[in-house]
C-alpha positions as semicolon CSV with decimal commas, in nm:
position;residue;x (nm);y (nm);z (nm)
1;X;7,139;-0,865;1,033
2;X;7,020;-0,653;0,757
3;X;6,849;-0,957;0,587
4;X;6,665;-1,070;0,948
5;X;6,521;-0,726;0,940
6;X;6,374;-0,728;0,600
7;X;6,235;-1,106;0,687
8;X;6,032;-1,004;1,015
9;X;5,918;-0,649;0,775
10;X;5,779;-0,877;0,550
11;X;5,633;-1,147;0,789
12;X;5,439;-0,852;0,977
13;X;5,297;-0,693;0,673
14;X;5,197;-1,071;0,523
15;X;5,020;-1,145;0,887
16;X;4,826;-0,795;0,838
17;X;4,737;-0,848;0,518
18;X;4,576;-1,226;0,622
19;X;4,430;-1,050;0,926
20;X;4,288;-0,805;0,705
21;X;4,128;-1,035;0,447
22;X;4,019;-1,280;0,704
23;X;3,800;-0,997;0,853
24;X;3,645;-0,879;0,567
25;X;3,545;-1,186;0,493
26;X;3,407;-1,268;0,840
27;X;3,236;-0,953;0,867
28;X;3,117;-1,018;0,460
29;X;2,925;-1,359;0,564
30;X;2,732;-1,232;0,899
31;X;2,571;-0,932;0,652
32;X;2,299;-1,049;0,458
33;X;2,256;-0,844;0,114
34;X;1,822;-0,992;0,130
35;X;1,749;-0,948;0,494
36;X;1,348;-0,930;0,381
37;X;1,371;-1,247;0,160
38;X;1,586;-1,370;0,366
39;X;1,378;-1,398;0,669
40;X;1,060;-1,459;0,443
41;X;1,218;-1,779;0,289
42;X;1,351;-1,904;0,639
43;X;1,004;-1,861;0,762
44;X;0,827;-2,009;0,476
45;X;0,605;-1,722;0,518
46;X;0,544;-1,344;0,331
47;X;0,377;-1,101;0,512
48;X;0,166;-0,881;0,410
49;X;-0,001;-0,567;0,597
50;X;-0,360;-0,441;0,457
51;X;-0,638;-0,224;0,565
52;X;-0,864;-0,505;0,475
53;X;-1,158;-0,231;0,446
54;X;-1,061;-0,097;0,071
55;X;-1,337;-0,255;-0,186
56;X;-1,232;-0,397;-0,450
57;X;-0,844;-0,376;-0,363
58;X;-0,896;-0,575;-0,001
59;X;-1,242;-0,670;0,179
60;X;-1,359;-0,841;0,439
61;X;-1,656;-1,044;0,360
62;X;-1,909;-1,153;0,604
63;X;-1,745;-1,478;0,741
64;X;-1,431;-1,285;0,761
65;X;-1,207;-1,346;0,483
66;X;-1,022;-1,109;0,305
67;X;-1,084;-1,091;-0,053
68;X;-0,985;-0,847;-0,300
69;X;-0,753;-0,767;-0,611
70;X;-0,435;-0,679;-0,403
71;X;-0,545;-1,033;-0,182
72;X;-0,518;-1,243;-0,555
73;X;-0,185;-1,063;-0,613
74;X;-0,060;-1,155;-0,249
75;X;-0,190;-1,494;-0,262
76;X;0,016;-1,511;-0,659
77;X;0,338;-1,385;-0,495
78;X;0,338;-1,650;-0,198
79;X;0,267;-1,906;-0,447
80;X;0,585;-1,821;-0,704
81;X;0,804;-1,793;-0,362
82;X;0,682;-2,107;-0,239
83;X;0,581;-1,992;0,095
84;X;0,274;-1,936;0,260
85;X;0,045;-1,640;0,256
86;X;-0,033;-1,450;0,602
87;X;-0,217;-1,134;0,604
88;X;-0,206;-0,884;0,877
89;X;-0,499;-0,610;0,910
90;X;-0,473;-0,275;1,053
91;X;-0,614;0,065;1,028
92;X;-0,466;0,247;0,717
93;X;-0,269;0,480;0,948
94;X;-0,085;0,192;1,114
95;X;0,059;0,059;0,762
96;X;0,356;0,189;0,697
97;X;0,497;0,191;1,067
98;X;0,445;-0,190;1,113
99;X;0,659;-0,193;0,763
100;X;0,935;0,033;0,879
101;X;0,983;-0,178;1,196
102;X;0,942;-0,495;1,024
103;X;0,575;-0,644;1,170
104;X;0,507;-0,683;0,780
105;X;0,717;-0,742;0,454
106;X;0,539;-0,523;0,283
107;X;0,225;-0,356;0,169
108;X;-0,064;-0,429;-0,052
109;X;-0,311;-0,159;0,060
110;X;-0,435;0,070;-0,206
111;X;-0,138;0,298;-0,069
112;X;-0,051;0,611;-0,350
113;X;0,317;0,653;-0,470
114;X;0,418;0,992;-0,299
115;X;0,746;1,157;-0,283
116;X;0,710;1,211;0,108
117;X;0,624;0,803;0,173
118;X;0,936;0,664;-0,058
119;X;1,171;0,895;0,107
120;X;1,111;0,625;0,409
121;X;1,006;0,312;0,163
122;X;1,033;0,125;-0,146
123;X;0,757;0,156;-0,371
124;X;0,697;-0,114;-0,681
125;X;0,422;0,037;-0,942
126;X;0,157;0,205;-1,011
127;X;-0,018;-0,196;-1,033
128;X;-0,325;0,037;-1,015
129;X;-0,424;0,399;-1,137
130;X;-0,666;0,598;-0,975
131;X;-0,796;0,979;-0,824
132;X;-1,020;1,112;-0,577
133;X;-1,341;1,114;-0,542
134;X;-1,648;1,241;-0,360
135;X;-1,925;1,006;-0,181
136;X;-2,252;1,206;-0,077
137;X;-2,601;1,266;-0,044
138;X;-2,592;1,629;-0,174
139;X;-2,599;1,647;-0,567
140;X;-2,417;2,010;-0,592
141;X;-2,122;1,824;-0,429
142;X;-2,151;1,533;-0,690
143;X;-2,190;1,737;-0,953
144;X;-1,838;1,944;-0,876
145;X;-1,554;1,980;-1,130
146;X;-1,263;2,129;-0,837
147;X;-1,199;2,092;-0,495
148;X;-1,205;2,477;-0,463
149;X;-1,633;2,424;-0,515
150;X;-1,657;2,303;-0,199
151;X;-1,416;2,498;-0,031
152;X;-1,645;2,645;0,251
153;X;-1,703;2,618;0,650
154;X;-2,046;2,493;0,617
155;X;-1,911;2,195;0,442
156;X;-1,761;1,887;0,640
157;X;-1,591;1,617;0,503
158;X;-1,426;1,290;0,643
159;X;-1,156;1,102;0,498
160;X;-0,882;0,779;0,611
161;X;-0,696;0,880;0,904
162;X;-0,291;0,911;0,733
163;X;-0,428;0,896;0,380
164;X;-0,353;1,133;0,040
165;X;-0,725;1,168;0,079
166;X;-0,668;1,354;0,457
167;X;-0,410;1,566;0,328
168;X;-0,595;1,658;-0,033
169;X;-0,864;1,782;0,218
170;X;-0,637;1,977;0,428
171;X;-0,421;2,122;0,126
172;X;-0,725;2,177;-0,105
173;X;-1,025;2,251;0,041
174;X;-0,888;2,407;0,409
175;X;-1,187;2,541;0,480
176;X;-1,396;2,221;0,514
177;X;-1,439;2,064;0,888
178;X;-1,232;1,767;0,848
179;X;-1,403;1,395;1,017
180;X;-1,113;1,152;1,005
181;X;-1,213;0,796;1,019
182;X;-1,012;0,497;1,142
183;X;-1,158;0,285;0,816
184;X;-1,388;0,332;0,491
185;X;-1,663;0,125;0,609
186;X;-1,698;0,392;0,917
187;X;-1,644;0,706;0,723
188;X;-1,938;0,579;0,459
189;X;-2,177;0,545;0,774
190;X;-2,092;0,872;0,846
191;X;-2,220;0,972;0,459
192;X;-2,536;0,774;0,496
193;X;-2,615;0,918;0,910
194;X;-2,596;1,270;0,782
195;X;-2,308;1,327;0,998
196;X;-2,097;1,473;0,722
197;X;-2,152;1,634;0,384
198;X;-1,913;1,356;0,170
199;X;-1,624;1,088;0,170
200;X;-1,328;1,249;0,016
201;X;-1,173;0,861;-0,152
202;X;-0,999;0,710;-0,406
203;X;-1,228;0,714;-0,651
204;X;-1,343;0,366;-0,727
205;X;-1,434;0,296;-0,342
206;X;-1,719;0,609;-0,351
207;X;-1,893;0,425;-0,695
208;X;-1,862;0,095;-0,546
209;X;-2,033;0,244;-0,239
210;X;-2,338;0,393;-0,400
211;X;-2,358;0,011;-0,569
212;X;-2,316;-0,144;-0,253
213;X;-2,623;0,062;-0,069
214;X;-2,813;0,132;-0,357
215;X;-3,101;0,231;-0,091
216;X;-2,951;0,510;0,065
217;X;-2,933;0,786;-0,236
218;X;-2,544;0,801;-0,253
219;X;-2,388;0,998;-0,522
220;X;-2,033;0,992;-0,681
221;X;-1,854;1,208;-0,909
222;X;-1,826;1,045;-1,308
223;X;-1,440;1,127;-1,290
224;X;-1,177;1,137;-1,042
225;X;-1,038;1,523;-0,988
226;X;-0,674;1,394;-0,885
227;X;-0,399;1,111;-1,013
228;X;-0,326;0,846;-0,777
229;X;-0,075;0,600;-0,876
230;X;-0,154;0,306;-0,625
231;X;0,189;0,038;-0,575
232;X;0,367;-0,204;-0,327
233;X;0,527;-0,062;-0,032
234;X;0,854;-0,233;0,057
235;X;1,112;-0,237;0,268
236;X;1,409;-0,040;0,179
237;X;1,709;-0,236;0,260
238;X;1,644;-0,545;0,053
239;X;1,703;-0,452;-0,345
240;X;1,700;-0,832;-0,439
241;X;1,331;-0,795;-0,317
242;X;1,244;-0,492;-0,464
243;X;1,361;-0,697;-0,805
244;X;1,160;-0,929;-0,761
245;X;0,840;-0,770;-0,680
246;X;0,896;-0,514;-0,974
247;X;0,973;-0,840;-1,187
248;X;0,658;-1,019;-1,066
249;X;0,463;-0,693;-1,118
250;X;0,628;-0,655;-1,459
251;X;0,520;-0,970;-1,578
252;X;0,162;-0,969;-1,491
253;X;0,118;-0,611;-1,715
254;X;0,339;-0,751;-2,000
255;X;0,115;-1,115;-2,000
256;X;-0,196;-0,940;-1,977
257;X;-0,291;-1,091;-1,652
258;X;-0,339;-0,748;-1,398
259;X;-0,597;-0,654;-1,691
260;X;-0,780;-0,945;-1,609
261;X;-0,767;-0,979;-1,265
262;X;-0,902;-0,582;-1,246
263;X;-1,210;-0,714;-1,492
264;X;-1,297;-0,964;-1,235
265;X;-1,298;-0,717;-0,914
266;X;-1,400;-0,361;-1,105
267;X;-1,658;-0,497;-1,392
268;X;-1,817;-0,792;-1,184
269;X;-2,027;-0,722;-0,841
270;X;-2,094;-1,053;-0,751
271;X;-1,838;-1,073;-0,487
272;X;-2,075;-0,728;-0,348
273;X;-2,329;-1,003;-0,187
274;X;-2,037;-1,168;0,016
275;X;-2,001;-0,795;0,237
276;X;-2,139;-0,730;0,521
């Protein structure tokens, strides 16, 4: 009796313990570690969200095609996955939402590393190093060394709605009436109308501005005031992805390759002609 006791004790526990692995590895299989590259290789498509309104990072030329450093990296990536390349434009402010619910697989936007944005994302970077900058008419706000010199209710400013730019106006220079614009190409007509004071930018897009309407007696500053380290936004749940991005990234600083694709878009205007 004793001995058909122990036999059924040790059948149960050897049926639980099958159970047991059987469901782990059920449950194991249905969880994908790569949902993102997953879903991007299944598709044979990546992605990618942009403002398409950032010169030289990502433009839209006059027949409507987006061009742009962060376009030749997007276009490399697709390439090395083997998939095809779809771009997806929306104002700056929309970016990182359509990321977070998955509209895009990630982000190649001139968007700056902050602590607030990769408490919600992935970032991959700096690819690109940059500051802020002023755009203007008025030469004592060209000329300025700090934020603090133009710190002043008679002076209004506009900036990209949900930029670092918006909130380096309102944490730096509170005083200033604040413009925000939905994209770059409406806050400089708001420069060159008279209808504000200066662009607060990243620095690069207020000298390529004065080059691009060399008619209109824009200024810039020399130097950027701030640091803006400018990388990939990515999904958080997919490390595998976030390798390979960094990897892909890695490669094109350690090869010498980023170095020459920012020669083409920062020390050559030609592509200035194809804008509207």
């Amino acid at each position: 009796m004793q001995k058909n006791v122990i036999a059924v004790v040790v059948l149960v526990w050897a049926l639980a313990v099958l159970f047991a692995c059987t469901n782990t590895t059920t449950t194991d299989t249905n969880i994908s570690t790569t949902p993102v590259l997953d879903r991007i290789m299944h598709t044979g498509e990546l992605v990618v969200g942009t403002a398409g309104s950032m010169p030289p990072l990502n433009m839209t030329t006059k027949d409507g095609v987006i061009i742009g450093l962060e376009i030749d990296l997007a276009n490399d990536m697709a390439a090395r996955m083997g998939v095809k390349l779809r771009l997806e434009t929306m104002p700056f402010a929309e970016l990182l939402p359509a990321l977070e619910t998955g509209k895009v697989d990630m982000i190649l936007s001139g968007m700056t590393i902050t602590p607030e944005r990769n408490l919600k994302v992935a970032f991959v970077g700096p690819y690109f190093v940059t500051g802020k900058g002023f755009l203007t008419k008025i030469k004592r706000i060209a000329s300025a060394q700090k934020a603090s010199e133009i710190n002043s209710p008679d002076t209004k400013l506009t900036a990209l709605q949900g930029s670092t730019s918006q909130r380096f106006v309102e944490e730096s220079i509170p005083k200033a009436m604040l413009v925000t614009a939905k994209n770059y190409d409406e806050a400089v007509n708001l420069v060159i109308a008279d209808k504000v004071d200066a662009m607060i930018a990243d620095h690069p897009i207020c000298v390529l501005s004065v080059l691009r309407y060399p008619d209109k007696g824009l200024l810039s500053l020399s130097t950027p005031i701030t640091y803006e380290p400018i990388g990939v936004a990515l999904p958080a749940d997919d490390p595998l992805f976030i390798n390979w991005v960094e990897n892909f990234i890695n490669k094109l600083k350690n090869s010498g390759e980023l170095e020459t694709l920012k020669a083409q878009w920062f020390e050559h205007g030609s592509w200035l002609a194809r804008l509207p």
